[in-house]
C-alpha positions as CSV (number, residue, x, y, z in Angstrom):
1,X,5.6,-8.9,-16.3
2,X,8.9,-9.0,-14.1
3,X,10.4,-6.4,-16.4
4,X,7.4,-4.2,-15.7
5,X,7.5,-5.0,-11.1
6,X,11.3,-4.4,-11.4
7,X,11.0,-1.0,-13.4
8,X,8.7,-0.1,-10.7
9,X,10.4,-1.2,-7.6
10,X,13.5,0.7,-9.3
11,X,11.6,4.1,-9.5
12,X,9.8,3.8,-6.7
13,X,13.4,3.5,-4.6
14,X,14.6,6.6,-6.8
15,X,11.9,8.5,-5.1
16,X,11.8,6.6,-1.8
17,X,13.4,9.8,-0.2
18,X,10.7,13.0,-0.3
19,X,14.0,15.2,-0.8
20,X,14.2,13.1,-4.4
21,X,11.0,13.3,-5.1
22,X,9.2,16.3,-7.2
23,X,5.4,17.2,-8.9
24,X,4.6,19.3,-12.2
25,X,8.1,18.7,-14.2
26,X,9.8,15.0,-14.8
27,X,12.9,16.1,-13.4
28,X,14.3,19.1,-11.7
29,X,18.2,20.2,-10.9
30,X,19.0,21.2,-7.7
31,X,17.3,24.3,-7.9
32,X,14.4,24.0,-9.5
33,X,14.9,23.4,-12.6
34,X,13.2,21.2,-14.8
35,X,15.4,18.8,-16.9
36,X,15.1,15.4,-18.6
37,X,15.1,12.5,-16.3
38,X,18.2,11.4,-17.6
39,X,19.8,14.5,-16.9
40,X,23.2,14.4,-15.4
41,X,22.1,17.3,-13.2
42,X,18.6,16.1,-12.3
43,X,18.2,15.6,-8.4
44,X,14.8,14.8,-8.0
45,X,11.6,12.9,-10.3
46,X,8.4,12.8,-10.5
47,X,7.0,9.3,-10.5
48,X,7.0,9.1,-14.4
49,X,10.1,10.9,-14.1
50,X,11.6,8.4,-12.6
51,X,10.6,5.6,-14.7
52,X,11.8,7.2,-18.2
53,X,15.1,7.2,-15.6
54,X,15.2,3.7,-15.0
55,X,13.7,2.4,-18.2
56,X,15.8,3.5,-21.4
57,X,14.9,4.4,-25.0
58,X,14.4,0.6,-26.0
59,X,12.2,-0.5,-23.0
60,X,9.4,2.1,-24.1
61,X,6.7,-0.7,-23.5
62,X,7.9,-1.3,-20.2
63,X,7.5,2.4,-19.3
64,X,3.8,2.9,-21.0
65,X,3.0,-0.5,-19.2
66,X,4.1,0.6,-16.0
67,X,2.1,4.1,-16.7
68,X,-0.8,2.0,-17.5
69,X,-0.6,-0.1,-14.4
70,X,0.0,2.4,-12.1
71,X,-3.2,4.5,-13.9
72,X,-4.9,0.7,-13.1
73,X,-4.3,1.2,-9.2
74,X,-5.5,4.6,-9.1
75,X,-8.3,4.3,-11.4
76,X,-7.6,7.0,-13.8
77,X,-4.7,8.9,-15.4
78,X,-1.6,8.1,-13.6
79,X,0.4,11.4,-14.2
80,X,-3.3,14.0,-13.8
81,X,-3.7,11.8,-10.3
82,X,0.2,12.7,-9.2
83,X,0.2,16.0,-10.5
84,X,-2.9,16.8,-8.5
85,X,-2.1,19.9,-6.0
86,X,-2.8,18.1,-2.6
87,X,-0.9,14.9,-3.7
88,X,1.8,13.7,-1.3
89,X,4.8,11.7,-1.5
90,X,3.3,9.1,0.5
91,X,0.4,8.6,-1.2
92,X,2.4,8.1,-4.9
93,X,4.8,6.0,-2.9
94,X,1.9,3.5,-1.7
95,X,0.2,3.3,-5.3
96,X,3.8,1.8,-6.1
97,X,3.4,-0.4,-3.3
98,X,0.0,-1.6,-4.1
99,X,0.7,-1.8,-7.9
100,X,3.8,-3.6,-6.9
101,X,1.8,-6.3,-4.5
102,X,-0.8,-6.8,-7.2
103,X,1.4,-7.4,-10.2
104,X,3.6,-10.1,-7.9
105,X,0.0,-11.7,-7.2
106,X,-1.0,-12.0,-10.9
107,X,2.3,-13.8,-11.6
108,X,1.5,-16.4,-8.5
Protein backbone atom coordinates (compact mmCIF):
# COMPACT_ATOMS: atom_id res chain seq x y z
CA UNK A 1 0.00 0.00 0.00
CA UNK A 2 2.98 2.60 0.42
CA UNK A 3 3.79 2.09 -3.28
CA UNK A 4 0.23 3.01 -4.04
CA UNK A 5 0.13 6.65 -1.20
CA UNK A 6 3.56 7.49 -2.76
CA UNK A 7 2.35 7.20 -6.42
CA UNK A 8 -0.31 9.46 -5.36
CA UNK A 9 1.39 12.00 -3.36
CA UNK A 10 3.84 12.05 -6.55
CA UNK A 11 1.07 12.95 -9.03
CA UNK A 12 -0.81 14.88 -7.02
CA UNK A 13 2.55 17.32 -6.54
CA UNK A 14 2.89 17.13 -10.47
CA UNK A 15 -0.39 18.80 -10.63
CA UNK A 16 -0.18 20.85 -7.40
CA UNK A 17 0.19 23.92 -9.71
CA UNK A 18 -3.34 24.67 -11.80
CA UNK A 19 -0.92 25.91 -14.68
CA UNK A 20 0.25 21.98 -14.76
CA UNK A 21 -2.82 20.69 -14.53
CA UNK A 22 -5.25 19.83 -17.59
CA UNK A 23 -9.02 17.88 -18.28
CA UNK A 24 -10.12 15.72 -21.47
CA UNK A 25 -6.45 14.50 -22.75
CA UNK A 26 -3.65 12.78 -20.37
CA UNK A 27 -1.20 15.14 -21.31
CA UNK A 28 -0.95 18.26 -23.33
CA UNK A 29 2.33 20.28 -24.79
CA UNK A 30 2.56 23.75 -24.27
CA UNK A 31 -0.01 24.57 -26.59
CA UNK A 32 -2.52 22.38 -26.45
CA UNK A 33 -1.59 19.49 -27.55
CA UNK A 34 -2.38 16.26 -26.30
CA UNK A 35 0.66 13.89 -25.83
CA UNK A 36 1.55 10.82 -23.77
CA UNK A 37 2.28 11.55 -20.22
CA UNK A 38 5.68 10.57 -20.63
CA UNK A 39 6.19 12.92 -23.31
CA UNK A 40 9.31 14.99 -23.28
CA UNK A 41 7.10 17.94 -24.35
CA UNK A 42 4.13 17.40 -22.13
CA UNK A 43 3.61 20.51 -19.66
CA UNK A 44 0.59 19.64 -18.03
CA UNK A 45 -1.66 16.18 -16.82
CA UNK A 46 -4.67 15.21 -16.05
CA UNK A 47 -4.83 13.32 -12.81
CA UNK A 48 -4.44 9.91 -14.56
CA UNK A 49 -2.09 11.62 -16.61
CA UNK A 50 -0.08 12.17 -14.12
CA UNK A 51 0.09 8.88 -12.53
CA UNK A 52 1.05 6.78 -15.90
CA UNK A 53 3.93 9.82 -15.44
CA UNK A 54 5.00 8.81 -12.16
CA UNK A 55 4.33 5.20 -12.33
CA UNK A 56 6.25 3.27 -15.27
CA UNK A 57 5.35 0.41 -17.59
CA UNK A 58 6.23 -2.31 -14.80
CA UNK A 59 4.23 -0.67 -11.87
CA UNK A 60 0.82 -1.07 -13.90
CA UNK A 61 -0.84 -2.46 -10.65
CA UNK A 62 0.11 0.42 -8.81
CA UNK A 63 -1.49 2.81 -11.42
CA UNK A 64 -4.94 0.72 -11.76
CA UNK A 65 -4.89 0.62 -7.84
CA UNK A 66 -4.37 4.14 -7.49
CA UNK A 67 -7.33 4.59 -10.23
CA UNK A 68 -9.37 2.29 -8.22
CA UNK A 69 -8.75 4.10 -4.99
CA UNK A 70 -9.19 7.29 -6.11
CA UNK A 71 -12.70 5.97 -7.98
CA UNK A 72 -13.22 4.63 -4.07
CA UNK A 73 -13.16 8.39 -2.69
CA UNK A 74 -15.32 9.71 -5.23
CA UNK A 75 -17.69 6.93 -5.40
CA UNK A 76 -17.68 6.22 -9.07
CA UNK A 77 -15.37 6.29 -12.05
CA UNK A 78 -12.39 8.24 -11.28
CA UNK A 79 -11.47 9.55 -14.83
CA UNK A 80 -15.74 10.27 -15.90
CA UNK A 81 -15.81 12.24 -12.29
CA UNK A 82 -12.44 14.41 -13.44
CA UNK A 83 -13.38 14.80 -16.84
CA UNK A 84 -16.77 16.11 -15.80
CA UNK A 85 -17.16 19.91 -17.40
CA UNK A 86 -17.54 21.92 -14.11
CA UNK A 87 -14.66 19.94 -12.33
CA UNK A 88 -11.95 22.16 -10.84
CA UNK A 89 -8.43 21.71 -9.91
CA UNK A 90 -9.22 21.98 -6.45
CA UNK A 91 -11.65 19.64 -6.18
CA UNK A 92 -9.35 16.60 -7.97
CA UNK A 93 -6.53 17.97 -5.80
CA UNK A 94 -8.65 17.34 -2.41
CA UNK A 95 -9.85 13.76 -3.65
CA UNK A 96 -5.89 13.17 -3.62
CA UNK A 97 -5.86 14.55 -0.28
CA UNK A 98 -8.59 12.57 1.08
CA UNK A 99 -7.59 9.28 -0.69
CA UNK A 100 -4.19 10.05 0.60
CA UNK A 101 -5.44 10.58 4.45
CA UNK A 102 -7.50 7.40 4.23
CA UNK A 103 -4.95 5.04 2.74
CA UNK A 104 -2.28 6.35 5.60
CA UNK A 105 -5.16 5.40 8.09
CA UNK A 106 -5.70 1.79 6.80
CA UNK A 107 -1.93 1.15 7.23
CA UNK A 108 -2.20 2.54 11.11
Amino acid sequence: MEDIISALKEARELITDHSKWCKGAFARDRVGIPVFPVDVNACCWCAEGALGKVTTENENYCLNECKTQLSKTVGRHFTFWHDADKRTHEEVLEVFDKTIRRLESELH
